[in-house]
N, C-alpha and C positions, 0 to 999 in steps of 0.2 A: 881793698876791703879791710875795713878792723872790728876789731872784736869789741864789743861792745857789751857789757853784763848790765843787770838793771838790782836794783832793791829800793824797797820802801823809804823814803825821806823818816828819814831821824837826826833832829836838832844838836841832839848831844854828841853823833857821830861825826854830822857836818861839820861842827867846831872845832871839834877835837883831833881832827886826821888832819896830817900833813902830807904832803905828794912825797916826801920824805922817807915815809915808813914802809911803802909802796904795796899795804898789802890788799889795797884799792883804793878806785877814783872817786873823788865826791860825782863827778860823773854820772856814773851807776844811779844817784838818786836825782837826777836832775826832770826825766822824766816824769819819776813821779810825783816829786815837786809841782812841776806844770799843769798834772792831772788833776791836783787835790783841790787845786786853788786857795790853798793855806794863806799864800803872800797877797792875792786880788784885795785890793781896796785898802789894804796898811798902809800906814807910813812910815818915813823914813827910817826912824825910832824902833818902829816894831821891828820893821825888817832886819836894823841891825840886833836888836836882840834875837831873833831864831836864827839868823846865819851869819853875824860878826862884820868887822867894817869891809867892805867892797874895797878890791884891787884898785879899780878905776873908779870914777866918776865924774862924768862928763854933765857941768850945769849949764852948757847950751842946750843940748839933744835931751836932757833932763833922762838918763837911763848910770844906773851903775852896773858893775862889770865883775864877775868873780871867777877866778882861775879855779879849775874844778878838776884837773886831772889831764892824762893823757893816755890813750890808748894804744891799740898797737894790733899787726895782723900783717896783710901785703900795705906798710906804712904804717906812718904815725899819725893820729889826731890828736890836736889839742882841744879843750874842752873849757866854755865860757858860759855862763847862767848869768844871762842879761835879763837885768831887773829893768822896766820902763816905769816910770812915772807918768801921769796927768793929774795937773790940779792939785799937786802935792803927795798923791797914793800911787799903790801899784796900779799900774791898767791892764801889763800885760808881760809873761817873760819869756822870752828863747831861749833853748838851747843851740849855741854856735857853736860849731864844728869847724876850726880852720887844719886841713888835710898837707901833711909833710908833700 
């Protein structure tokens, strides 16, 4: 089990925290990121201006990939805000959890 906290998506936080400073995960907004549907139907361009350039990007599977934090509790998780593409826009994003 890990501890997982939540807060409101903020652009300006997103950008601006590094896993560095450690005094939370972009994590925390990913949910509500997914909630809002802020990113449905942008593209490429917007998305990098509200959350900066994607870690990965993978142009077969057409999805990019952003390191978002890691959490902790009994283990570790790492924490990924997968952007999908169709037709050029977002269609759809997870939050992925790979567990230590």
């Amino acid at each position: 089990m890990s501890i997982e906290r939540s807060r409101d998506f903020d652009e300006n936080l997103w950008k601006t925290t590094s896993e560095a400073e450690g005094e939370f995960g972009k994590y925390e907004m990913i949910d509500d990121l997914i909630e809002s549907d802020l990113l449905i139907n942008k593209d490429s361009l917007e998305v990098k201006k509200i959350l900066g350039m994607p870690e990965y990007r993978d142009k077969e599977k057409n999805f990019w990939q952003y390191y978002a934090g890691m959490s902790n509790g009994f283990g570790f998780v790492d924490h990924h805000l997968i952007v999908n593409f169709k037709h050029g826009k977002v269609s759809k994003l997870e939050h992925k959890r790979l567990k230590d």
